[in-house]
Structures are given as C-alpha cells and as structure tokens.
N, C-alpha and C positions, 0 to 999 in steps of 0.2 A: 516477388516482393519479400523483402529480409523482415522477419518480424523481432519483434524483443519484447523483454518484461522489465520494464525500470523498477528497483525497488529503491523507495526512499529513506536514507537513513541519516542523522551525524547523532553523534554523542553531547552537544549543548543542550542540556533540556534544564530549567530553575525546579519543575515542578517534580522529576524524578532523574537526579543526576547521573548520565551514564547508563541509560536505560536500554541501551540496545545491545550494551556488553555485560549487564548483570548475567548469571547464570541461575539453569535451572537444570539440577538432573547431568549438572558436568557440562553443557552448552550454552553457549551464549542467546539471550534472547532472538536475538537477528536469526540467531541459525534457523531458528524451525518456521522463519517466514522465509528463506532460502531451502531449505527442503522441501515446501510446500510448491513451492513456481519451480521448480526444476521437476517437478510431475506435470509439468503445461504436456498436451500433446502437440502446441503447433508452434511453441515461441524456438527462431533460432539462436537467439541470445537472452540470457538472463545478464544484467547489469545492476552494480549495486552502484547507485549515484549517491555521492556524499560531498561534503565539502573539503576546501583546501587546508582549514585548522588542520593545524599538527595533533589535535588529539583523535583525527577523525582516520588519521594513518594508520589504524589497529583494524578501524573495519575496512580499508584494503587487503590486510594480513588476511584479515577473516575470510575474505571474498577468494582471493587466493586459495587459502587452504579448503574453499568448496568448491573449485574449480570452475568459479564463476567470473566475469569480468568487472573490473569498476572505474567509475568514471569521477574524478575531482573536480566542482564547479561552486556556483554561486552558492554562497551559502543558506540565503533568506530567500532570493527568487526561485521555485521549483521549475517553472516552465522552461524557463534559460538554463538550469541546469540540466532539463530533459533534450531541448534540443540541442545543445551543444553537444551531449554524448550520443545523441542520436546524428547526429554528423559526421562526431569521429569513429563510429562503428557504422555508418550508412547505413542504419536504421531506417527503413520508408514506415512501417507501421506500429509503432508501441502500447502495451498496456499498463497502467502504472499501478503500483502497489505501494503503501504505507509502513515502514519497517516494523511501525508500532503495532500490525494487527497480527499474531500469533499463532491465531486460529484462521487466518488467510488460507482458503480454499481455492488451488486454480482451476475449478470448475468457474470462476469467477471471469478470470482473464481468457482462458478460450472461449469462454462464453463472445467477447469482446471479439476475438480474433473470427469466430464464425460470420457477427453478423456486421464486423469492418465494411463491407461493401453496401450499411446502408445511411451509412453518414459517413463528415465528414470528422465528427467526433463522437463517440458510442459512452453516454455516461450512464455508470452504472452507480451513481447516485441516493444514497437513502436504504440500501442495502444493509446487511446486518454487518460488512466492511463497504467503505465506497471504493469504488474503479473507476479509471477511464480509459477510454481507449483513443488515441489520438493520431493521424496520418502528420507524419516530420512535417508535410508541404503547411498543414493546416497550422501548427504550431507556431510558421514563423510567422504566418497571417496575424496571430492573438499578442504575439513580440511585436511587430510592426504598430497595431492598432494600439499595443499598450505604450507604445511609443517610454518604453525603462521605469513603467511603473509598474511594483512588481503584484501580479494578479495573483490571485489565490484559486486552485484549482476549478471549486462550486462558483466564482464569476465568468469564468468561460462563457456561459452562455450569453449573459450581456452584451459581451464585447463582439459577439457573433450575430444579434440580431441582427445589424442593420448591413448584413456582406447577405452573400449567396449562399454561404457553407451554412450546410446542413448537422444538426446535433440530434443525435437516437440515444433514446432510452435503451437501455437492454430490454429484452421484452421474451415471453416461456421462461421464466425465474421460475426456477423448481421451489417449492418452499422451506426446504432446508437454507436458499439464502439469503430470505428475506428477511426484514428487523423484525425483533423478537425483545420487548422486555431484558433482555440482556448487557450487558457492559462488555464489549470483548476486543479495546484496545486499550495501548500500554501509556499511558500518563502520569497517575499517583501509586506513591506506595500499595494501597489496595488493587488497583489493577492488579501490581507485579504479585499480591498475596494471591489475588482471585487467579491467574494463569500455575502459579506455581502447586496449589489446589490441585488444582485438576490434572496436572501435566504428570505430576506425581501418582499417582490416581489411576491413569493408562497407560494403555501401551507407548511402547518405545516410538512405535511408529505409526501413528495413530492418524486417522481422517477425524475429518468434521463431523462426520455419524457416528465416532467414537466421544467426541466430544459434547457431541449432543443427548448421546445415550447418559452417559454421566452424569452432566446436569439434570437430565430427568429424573433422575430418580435418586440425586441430591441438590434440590431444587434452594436448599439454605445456600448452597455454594455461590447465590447470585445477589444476596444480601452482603456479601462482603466488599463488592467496591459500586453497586447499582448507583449506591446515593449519591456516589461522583458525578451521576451525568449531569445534574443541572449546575455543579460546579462547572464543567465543562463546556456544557452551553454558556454559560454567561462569559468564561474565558475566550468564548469562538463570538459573541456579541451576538448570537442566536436569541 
C-alpha cells in the first residue's frame, strides 16, 4: 500500500494575503509545515496539493526546492483535489494536513497511518491541529455521493452515514495533541505575530515539545492572536 501526506496550501486568502509565502527566520511559512511531514516515519510520499492560479506557481518552486512533490487542482473543492493527485501519484492511502498549521506535528499523520486499518476514514478531528486520514477507493465514494458539490473536509461524516464505510476517531492521543486553550493556525495578521513569536524564540529545528515548553513558561505569548478564535468560528458558521 503506497501511503502519502497531502499538504493543503494556495496563496488566495482576503483575511491574511499570501500567507503561506510570508517569512519567518528567512523561510517561508509553508516550509516548516513541509519540514515537519517529511519527519513522517511511514508516508512514502509527501505532496503539496495547491491550485492552478498562476500565483499559486511559487509554492510548486517551493515544493521543488524541498524535494517534495506537488499536485495542481481544484481550487475551492479539497477532496477533488486530494484524489485527483492521489491518482496521478497512485496514492491508495493519505493523510492530509493544513498548510496553515505550523506547528503541524507528524506524530499526527502516523498516528493516522498505524491505525488506517480500522476505518475506512481515520478522523482526527478537534485536535489541537485537525487530520484525516482517507483510503483513495473511499474518497471517490464521498465525490460520487457528493455528486460536484464541493464538501468541506468535517462533513465527511454525513455523507458516509448511510453507505457501509466505516469512519475512526484517532484514539491513544498522547496529550501533547490534544486542543489546548491555544490558537496555532495561520489566518489573521496575529496568528502570523503569534508563530513568528515563538519561532524566533527557538530552536532552528524545533519539535512541538519545544513549542510547548515556550509557551509554558511564556504563557502572555497566547494572548496575542487567542481572541481570534471566535472570529474564526463564526467565519467557519461554527
């Protein structure tokens, strides 16, 4: 079984323009969620899936210069854009990741890849980043049923009740990555204050228990974009 890591990224955002190629520290945002999945121990492919805008041609260059693969697709539908590059890389089983979360730990995504064999989609959902892990076959079952309407990752499960396929929690979630009172993806201006914070702050090559050690014990560092999330819920109609 060929596994992969889809990272989701384009550069269209009204709410922080450009936010995956802003820098921090001389690196692009995007890079240190591409350094982080290329520490997977069991993905044989990392892919960065973006769209076909012309502006979105720089994070190919990007993806390139990490020696990672990328795939050009749909630019609103994610799903469609996951299995189409999961087709032309015969991809059978993927985990997918958010360009926006930073602090993207791939303890996250093998998680997904150990316990693949007990659904037919592994959502790791409500975490302190969300995941999923999805088999190609199952994916085109949720295109098929969504018959081109484009679904947003957390309605999966709907569209899955009333078939056979099976949807898993993650389940043994170490508590480092569970939700925590914290803000730690990239949206408004304060997010990119709150990452650039801390990034500055630590090591060059830093884990999520470096990350976390920081915040503890500069606990004001979480006052600087927090307030955002109910902006963010009501932008997600949460």
């Amino acid at each position: 079984m060929l596994k992969a890591i889809f990272i989701s990224v384009r550069t269209g955002s009204t709410r922080l323009p450009n936010k995956s190629i802003l820098k921090i520290k001389n690196k692009h945002t995007i890079e240190y969620v591409i350094d982080s999945v290329k520490k997977s121990k069991y993905a044989d492919e990392v892919v960065l899936c973006t769209t076909k805008k012309t502006n979105d041609a720089m994070l190919c260059d990007i993806a390139e210069k990490n020696n990672i693969k990328f795939y050009r697709g749909s630019e609103h539908d994610k799903l469609k854009r996951w299995y189409s590059a999961a087709k032309k890389f015969n991809i059978d089983f993927f985990v997918t990741v958010d360009g926006d979360d930073l602090f993207y730990d791939s303890q996250l995504s093998d998680m997904c890849f150990e316990q693949s064999e007990n659904g037919d989609v592994i959502s790791g959902q409500g975490l302190y980043n969300d995941t999923y892990g999805y088999k190609t076959t199952t994916m085109k079952t949720i295109l098929d049923l969504a018959n081109n309407k484009v679904v947003e990752p957390h309605e999966v499960t709907g569209y899955l009740m009333d078939t056979k396929l099976k949807v898993s929690h993650l389940v043994n979630v170490p508590d480092i990555l569970k939700k925590k009172n914290i803000r730690m993806t990239l949206d408004y201006p304060e997010d990119f204050d709150f990452f650039k914070t801390v990034i500055e702050n630590i090591n060059d090559n830093f884990t999520l228990n470096d990350v976390m050690s920081y915040i503890d014990n500069n606990k004001s560092v979480i006052d600087i974009n927090y307030f955002r999330e109910n902006d963010w819920k009501v932008n997600q109609g949460l």
